[in-house]
N, C-alpha and C positions, 0 to 999 in steps of 0.2 A: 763423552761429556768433557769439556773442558776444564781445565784443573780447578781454577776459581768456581765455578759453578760445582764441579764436585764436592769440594770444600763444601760450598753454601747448603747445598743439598743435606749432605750429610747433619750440619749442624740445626738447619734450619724444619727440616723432615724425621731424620732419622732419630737422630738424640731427641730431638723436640715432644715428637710424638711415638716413641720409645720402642719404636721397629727394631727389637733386637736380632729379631729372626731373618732382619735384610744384613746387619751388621757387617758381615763377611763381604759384599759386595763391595765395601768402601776403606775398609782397615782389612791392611794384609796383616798375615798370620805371624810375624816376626815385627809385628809396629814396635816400637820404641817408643819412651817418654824421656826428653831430655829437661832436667832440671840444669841449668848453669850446663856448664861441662862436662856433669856429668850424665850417664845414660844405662838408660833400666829398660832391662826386655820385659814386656808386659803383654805383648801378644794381642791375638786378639780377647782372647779370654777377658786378658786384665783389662783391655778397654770396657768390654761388655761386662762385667763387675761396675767398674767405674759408671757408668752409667745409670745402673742397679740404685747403687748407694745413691746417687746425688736423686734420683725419685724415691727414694725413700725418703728424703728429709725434704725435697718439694715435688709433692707427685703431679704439680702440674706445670713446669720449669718448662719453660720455653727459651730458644735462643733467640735472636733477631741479629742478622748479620747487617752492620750498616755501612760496612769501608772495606774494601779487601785490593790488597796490592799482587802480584805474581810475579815473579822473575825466575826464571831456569826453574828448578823443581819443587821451590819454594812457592806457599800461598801466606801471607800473612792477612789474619781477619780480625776486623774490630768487631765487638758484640755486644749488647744488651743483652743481658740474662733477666729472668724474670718468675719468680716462683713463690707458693705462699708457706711458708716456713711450720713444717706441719711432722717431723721428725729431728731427733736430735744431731746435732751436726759438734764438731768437737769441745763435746759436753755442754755445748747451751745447749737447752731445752727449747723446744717450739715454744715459738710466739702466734703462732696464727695471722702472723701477719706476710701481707703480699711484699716481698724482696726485690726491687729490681739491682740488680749486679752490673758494673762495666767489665769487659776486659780484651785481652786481644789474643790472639793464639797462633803459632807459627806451625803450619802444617810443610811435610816435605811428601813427595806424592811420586810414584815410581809406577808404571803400570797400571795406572788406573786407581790408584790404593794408596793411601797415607799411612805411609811405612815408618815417620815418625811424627812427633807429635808435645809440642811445647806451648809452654801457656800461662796466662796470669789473670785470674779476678779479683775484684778487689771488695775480696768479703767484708772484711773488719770495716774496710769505707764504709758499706752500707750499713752495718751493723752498730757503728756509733753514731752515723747519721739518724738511725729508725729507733736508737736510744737501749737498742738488743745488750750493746756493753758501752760499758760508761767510764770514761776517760778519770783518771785518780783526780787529775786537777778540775773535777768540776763539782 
């Protein structure tokens, strides 16, 4: 499989529909998460946590990959998240309501496997958009 497609896959299949038990097939066992500069071994473990948690607070979270670029071992992908807000997430309490998310995430792929793995949604956008938190000045 080709890298972008690997990507897609994983986001679109795996996370989506929450194939833990494939997980090892697409995250090697030393993946990485880079925030800025810096970088945290999370393994596969910690990805398959991560996953955990975010169905925990939308168990039926979807991704939709709609733009993905590739150069050398890099994949960068734009995404629609999509889930109905039904677990607490940091400290707001479910709303029952259906969330859609932007955001985009920079995979690096070595082997067949995304060895690391960087990213940004943009929660709180949706979140004062769907009225979840409420801006002081309104």
């Amino acid at each position: 499989m080709e890298r972008k497609e690997l990507v897609k896959y994983f986001y679109e299949e795996v996370f989506s529909q929450n194939l833990i038990e494939n997980l090892h097939h697409y995250i090697a066992e030393g993946c990485t998460y880079r925030i800025g500069e810096k970088i945290y071994d999370i393994g596969l473990e910690g990805m398959k946590q991560h996953i955990v948690e975010v169905k925990k607070t939308y168990p039926d979270f979807k991704i939709r990959v709609i733009n993905q670029y590739g150069e050398n071992d890099y994949v960068i992908t734009e995404i629609i998240a999509e889930g109905t807000h039904l677990g607490e997430f940091l400290g707001i309490k479910p709303t029952g309501k259906k969330l859609t998310f932007t955001g985009v995430d920079i995979d690096k792929i070595k082997d067949s496997k995304i060895v690391e793995h960087a990213g940004a949604i943009n929660t709180f956008e949706t979140f004062i958009q769907e009225g979840v938190i409420k801006p002081h000045n309104e």
